[in-house]
Structure formats: C-alpha cells, structure tokens
N, C-alpha and C positions, 0 to 999 in steps of 0.2 A: 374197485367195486365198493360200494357203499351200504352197507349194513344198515337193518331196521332194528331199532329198538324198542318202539312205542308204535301207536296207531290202533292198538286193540281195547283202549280204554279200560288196561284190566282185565278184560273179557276173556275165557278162551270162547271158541265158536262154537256153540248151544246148537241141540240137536234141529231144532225145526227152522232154524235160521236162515241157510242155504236152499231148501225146497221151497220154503215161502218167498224168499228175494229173489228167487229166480223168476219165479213165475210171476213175481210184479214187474221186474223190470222185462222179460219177455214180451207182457201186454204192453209195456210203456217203456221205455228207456232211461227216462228221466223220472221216473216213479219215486226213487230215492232220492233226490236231489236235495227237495226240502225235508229238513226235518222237521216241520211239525206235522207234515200230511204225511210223511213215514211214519211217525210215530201212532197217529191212527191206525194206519192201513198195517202196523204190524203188531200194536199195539206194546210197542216198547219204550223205554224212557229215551233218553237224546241221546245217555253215551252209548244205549248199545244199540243205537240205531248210528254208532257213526263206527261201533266195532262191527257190526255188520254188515256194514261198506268194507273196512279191513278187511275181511275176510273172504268175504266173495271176491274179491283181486287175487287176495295172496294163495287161496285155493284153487285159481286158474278155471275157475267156472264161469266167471267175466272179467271185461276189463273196464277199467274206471278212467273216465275221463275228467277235462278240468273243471268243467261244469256240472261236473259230480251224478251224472250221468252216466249209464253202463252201458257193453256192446257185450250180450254173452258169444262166449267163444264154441268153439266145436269141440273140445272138450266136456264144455258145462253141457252143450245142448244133445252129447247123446250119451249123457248120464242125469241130466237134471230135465230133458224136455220133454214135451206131450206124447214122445214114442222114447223117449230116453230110456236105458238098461235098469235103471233105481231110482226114480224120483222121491223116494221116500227116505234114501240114505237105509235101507233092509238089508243088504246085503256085505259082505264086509269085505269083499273084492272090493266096491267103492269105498270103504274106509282106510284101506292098501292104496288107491289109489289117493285118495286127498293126502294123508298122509307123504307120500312120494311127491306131489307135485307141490307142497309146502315145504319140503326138505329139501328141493332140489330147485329153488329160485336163481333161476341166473339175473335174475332185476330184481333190484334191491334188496338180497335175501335175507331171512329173519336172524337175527344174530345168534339167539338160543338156540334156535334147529340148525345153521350151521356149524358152529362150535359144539354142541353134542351130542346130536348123530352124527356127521359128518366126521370129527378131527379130534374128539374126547379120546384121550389115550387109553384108560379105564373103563371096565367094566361096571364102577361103580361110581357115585358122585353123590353130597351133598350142596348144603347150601355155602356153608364155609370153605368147601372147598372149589367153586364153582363160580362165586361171587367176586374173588381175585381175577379169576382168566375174564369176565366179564368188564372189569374197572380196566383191565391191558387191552381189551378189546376197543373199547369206548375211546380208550387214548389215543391207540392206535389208528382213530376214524378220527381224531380233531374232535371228539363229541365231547362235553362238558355234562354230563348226567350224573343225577346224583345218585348217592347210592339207593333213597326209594326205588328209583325209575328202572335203576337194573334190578334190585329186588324182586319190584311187581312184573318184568319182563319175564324173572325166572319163576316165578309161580303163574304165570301165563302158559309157559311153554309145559312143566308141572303138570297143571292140572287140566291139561289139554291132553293128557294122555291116564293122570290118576284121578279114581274118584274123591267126587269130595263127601263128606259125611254132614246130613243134616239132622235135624230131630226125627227121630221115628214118623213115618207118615207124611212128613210133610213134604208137599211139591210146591216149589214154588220158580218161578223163572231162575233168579237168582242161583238156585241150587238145583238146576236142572247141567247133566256133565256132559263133554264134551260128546259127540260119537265116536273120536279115537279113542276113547277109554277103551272102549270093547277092544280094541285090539291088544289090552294087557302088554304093552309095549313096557311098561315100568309097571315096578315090583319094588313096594317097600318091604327090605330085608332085616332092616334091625334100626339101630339106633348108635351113638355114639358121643363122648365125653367132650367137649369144647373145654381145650386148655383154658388151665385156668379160670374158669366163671364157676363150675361146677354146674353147668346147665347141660343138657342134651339135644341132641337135632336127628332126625330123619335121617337115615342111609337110603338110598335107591339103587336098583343095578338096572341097568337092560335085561331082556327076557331074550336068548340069545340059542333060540329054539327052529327045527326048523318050519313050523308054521305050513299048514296042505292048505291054508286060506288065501297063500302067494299062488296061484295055481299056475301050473307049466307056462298058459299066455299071458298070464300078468306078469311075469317073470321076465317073457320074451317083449312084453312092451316095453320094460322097464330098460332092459337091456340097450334096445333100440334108444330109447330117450337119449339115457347115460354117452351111448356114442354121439348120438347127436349133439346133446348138450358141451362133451367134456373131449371128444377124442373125435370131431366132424372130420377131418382131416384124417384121418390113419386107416387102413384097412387090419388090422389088427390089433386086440388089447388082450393083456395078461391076464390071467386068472384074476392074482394079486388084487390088481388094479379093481376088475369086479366084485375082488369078496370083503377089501379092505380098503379100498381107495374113496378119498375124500367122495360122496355122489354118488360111488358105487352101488346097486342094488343090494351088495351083501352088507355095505355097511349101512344103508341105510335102512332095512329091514333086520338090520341085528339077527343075520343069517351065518348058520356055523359051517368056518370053510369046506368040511365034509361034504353038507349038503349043495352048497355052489357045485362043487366037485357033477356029483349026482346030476344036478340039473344039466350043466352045459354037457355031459354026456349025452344027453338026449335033445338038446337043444335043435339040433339039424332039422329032424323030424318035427319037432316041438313048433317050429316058427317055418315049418315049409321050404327050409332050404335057404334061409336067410342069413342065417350064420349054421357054422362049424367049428366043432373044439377040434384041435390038436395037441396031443401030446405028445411028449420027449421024455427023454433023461435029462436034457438039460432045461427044459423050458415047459410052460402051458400057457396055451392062450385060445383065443377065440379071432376067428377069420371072418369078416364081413364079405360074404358071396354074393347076397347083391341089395340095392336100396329097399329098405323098408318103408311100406307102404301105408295110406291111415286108414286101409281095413283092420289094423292090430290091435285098436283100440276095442270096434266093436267084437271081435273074437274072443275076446275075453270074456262076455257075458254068453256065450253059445254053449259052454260047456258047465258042466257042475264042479260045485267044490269040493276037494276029497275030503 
C-alpha cells in the first residue's frame, strides 16, 4: 500500500472548495483540467487550484482521471448534487462524513490521517514528537522527503482540523479554515519544553467525546464501510476491532469505548436489521445479518441531529 505525502500544495481543503468544483465539473468534466481556465472559473492561484484537484479525489466526492479530468462519484453526487443532502457543506453529518472518507482511503491513503487517526498510540501528539514516526514512515515507502515536505504534510493534516488565527477582521482566501475545524476534532492543551533548545511547541490531544453529530445512521454507514473496506470477507467483527482498530469508526471518530458500547446495543434496530451485537462473558462483537444496501447513505440526512 502506497502512502500520500504531498499533493495538497500546502493547502488543507478551504471551505467553498468542494461545492464550487463540484458543480463545474458536473456541468463539464474536464472543467479542471487546465489551469489557467480553472483558475478563472474559480478564481484561485495555480497551486490551489491543483490542491483542489487533491482534494476532491482524496474526499471521495470524485474521481480524477489522467487527463485531469473528473467522474463525480455517488457519493459526491448525493451530498454535493443539485438534489444532494448538503451542497453547501451546512450540516456536520457531512463534515463526519468527509472526514471518514479521507481517513479511511484504501488507494493511496494519506500518510497523516492514517498514522494519526488510525494507529497513533496517544492520546496526545506534537510536532517533535510526530515528525520522527513520519521520517520511519517515508523510509519505510522508499520515499526520499525531506524534512520540509513531512513538516508542511503535518500542518496540512493540523490545520485541516485547527483553526488558524489571522488579524482581527480579516478574510482572506489564504486564511479562510478548513470545514473539519467545526468538528473540534483537535484541541490545543498546553505547551511544552523541547530538550535542550529552551524553545517551546504546541501539545494537541484528540477530543475523545462522544459526539450526538455521529448520529445512530452515520454511525451504521460507517460501520458498513469499515466491513466492507477492512473485514469483506467475515460475518463478524469485535467490539475491539470497531472502537480501536486501525479504520474502525471508534477510532476514527475518537469515540469513547463506553459509547461504541451504547450504540451497537441499538444497532439492530438502528440499521434495520443489518447487523446485530452479541454479548458474552467472554467475547463482544457484532454479526452481519445481511448485505448492506446504498440506501444507507441517504438515510442519514432523513433524520435530525440530536
């Protein structure tokens, strides 16, 4: 499996980004292709008109081709399309959902979001500390990056979820933040001493709450995915596996095993009879009763958020 390190020109992905490049390449396909008539038609410079190709791939809302041309997906088109669930990115069911489907790349996934949602053994992480597993990462792929490129990687992934601070009042593309900020997924807690230099850096933790914006069917898509993606083959998975496992919904919503508990009780009910929890004395897990369907996706906008 081949890790992405770069592609976002620095960028994380800007809020008006994805509604706007959807609906061009809807009308055209090839609408991005060139950048100098994207960069009109969206009015962006070059590099974030080529992080804005990044991102509409790696968010699963389309798919990019070699001639740099899009096919949006069914995904994008019944969240981003002219009867879509959110075409404005309003709702933060769809910010749970991008979120999840950029954490959970089975083609080429992002190296930041799978090393620290995914496999981060801490609940907490800096730069200093986080920039090492990054260099073991890169070796480990044959990649030759230098330390910028993982740097600007991990303030990509950063501040794809924290705000950034500009001068009072001022809006400008540049300092306009991600939409997964709203989802307060990262939480600067403090600070700390760097041996030796006498300088300081940044501490972050996960926010490891359980979150009513996951609501029961996003929960149960997500679940669905997770099998699909990671366990197609088995008619049952562990608790474990869903509240801690690499892709799992609970780790990757930074979900407190209590609450996983909670949900897949109700789960049966919850997804129509599509899965089932069992428990034991010795064991918990979850039963796949029968395939899930891609009505799951739109179910998720039919009800409100608690």
């Amino acid at each position: 499996m081949g890790f992405r390190f770069s592609g976002h020109e620095t960028f994380p992905c800007r809020y008006a980004w994805l509604p706007k490049a959807f609906s061009e390449i809807r009308s055209e396909a090839s609408a991005l292709a060139d950048d100098e008539a994207a960069m009109v038609a969206l009015g962006l410079g070059k590099n974030m008109v080529r992080s804005l190709r990044f991102w509409l791939d790696v968010s699963g809302v389309a798919v990019s081709k070699r001639d740099r041309s899009f096919t949006t997906t069914e995904f994008g088109r019944q969240l981003l399309g002219p009867r879509g669930a959110d075409p404005f990115l309003e709702d933060v069911r769809t910010l749970w959902l991008l979120h999840w489907q950029i954490a959970t790349r089975s083609d080429e996934p992002l190296f930041a979001w799978d090393l620290l949602l995914n496999r981060w053994p801490q609940a907490e992480f800096s730069r200093s500390t986080v920039l090492p597993a990054f260099r073991r990462g890169a070796a480990a792929q044959d990649k030759k990056l230098s330390d910028v490129t993982l740097e600007q990687h991990f303030d990509v992934f950063l501040h794809s979820y924290v705000p950034t601070s500009g001068r009072k009042g001022e809006v400008l593309e540049d300092n306009l933040d991600c939409p997964l900020v709203e989802l307060e997924l990262i939480q600067k807690i403090g600070e700390r001493s760097l041996d030796g230099t006498g300088n300081r850096e940044p501490v972050y933790a996960f926010r490891v709450t359980e979150k009513p914006g996951i609501t029961p069917e996003l929960f149960t898509f997500c679940v669905a995915e997770f099998w699909r993606l990671q366990r197609a083959k088995e008619r049952t998975v562990s608790l474990r596996d869903i509240a801690v496992g690499p892709g799992g919904p609970g780790q990757v919503f930074k979900l407190p095993e209590p609450a996983i508990r909670e949900r897949l009780e109700t789960i049966e009910a919850d997804s129509g009879g599509l899965f089932a929890y069992k428990e034991s004395a010795s064991s918990q897990h979850l039963v796949k009763l029968a395939e899930p369907s891609s009505s799951l996706l739109p179910r998720i906008f039919r009800g409100k958020v608690a």
